[in-house]
N, C-alpha and C positions, 0 to 999 in steps of 0.2 A: 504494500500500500504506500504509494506516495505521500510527501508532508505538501500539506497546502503551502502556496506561496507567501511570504511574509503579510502583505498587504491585505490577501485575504482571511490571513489569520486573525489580524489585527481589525479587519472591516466587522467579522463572527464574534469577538471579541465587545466588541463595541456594542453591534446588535444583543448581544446576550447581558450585556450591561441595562440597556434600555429595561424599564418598569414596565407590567404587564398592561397598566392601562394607556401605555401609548401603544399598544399593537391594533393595528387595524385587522380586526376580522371581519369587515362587510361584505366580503367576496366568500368568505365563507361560515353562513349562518348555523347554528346549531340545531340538530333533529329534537323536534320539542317530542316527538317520541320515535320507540326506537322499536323496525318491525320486528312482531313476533318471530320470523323465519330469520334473524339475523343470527351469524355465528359470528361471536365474543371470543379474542383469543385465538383465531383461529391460525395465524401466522406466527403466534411465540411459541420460539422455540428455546424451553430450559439450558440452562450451561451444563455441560455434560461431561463429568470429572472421572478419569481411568479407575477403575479399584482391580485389586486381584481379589480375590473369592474364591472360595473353595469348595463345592458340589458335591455331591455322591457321583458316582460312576450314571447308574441306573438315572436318575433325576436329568443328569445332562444330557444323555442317549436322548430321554421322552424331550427334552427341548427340540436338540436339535432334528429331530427325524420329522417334524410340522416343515421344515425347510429352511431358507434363509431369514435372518430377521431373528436368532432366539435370543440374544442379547436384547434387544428393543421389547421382545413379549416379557422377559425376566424385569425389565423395566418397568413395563406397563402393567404386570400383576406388583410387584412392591407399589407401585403408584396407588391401585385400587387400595391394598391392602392398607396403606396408608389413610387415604379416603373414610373407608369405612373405620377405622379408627377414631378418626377425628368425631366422625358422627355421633359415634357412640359415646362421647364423654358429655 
């Protein structure tokens, strides 16, 4: 990734100094509601940090033999698993 040019650093700089009630948002108004079919979050994506982990033999085979992706389903069951946790307290 490239470093911005000085000038424009300093122009971002500037901008980011400025106070919120001098920004002009008339070009872009706010949804006074928001549709029911709307997906929230659907482009973040979490920081994703290396761990080593340790499996049973048997438990890794059943991941990997659904095909590629067992890492990301091992992800997405501790996700739920998590989920339902929270709920429950």
């Amino acid at each position: 990734m490239s470093k911005q040019p000085a000038e424009k650093r300093k122009q971002l700089q500037k901008l980011a100094a400025r106070p919120d009630e001098e920004i002009d948002l008339s070009d872009n108004p706010e949804i006074p509601n928001i549709p029911s079919d709307a997906v929230i979050g659907k482009f973040y994506r979490p920081k994703k940090t290396a761990v080593t982990i340790r499996l049973d033999a048997d438990l890794l085979a059943w991941l990997k033999a659904s095909g590629e992706g067992y890492q990301t389903r091992i992800n997405s069951y501790l996700r739920q698993l998590m989920q339902q946790s929270r709920c429950v307290r």
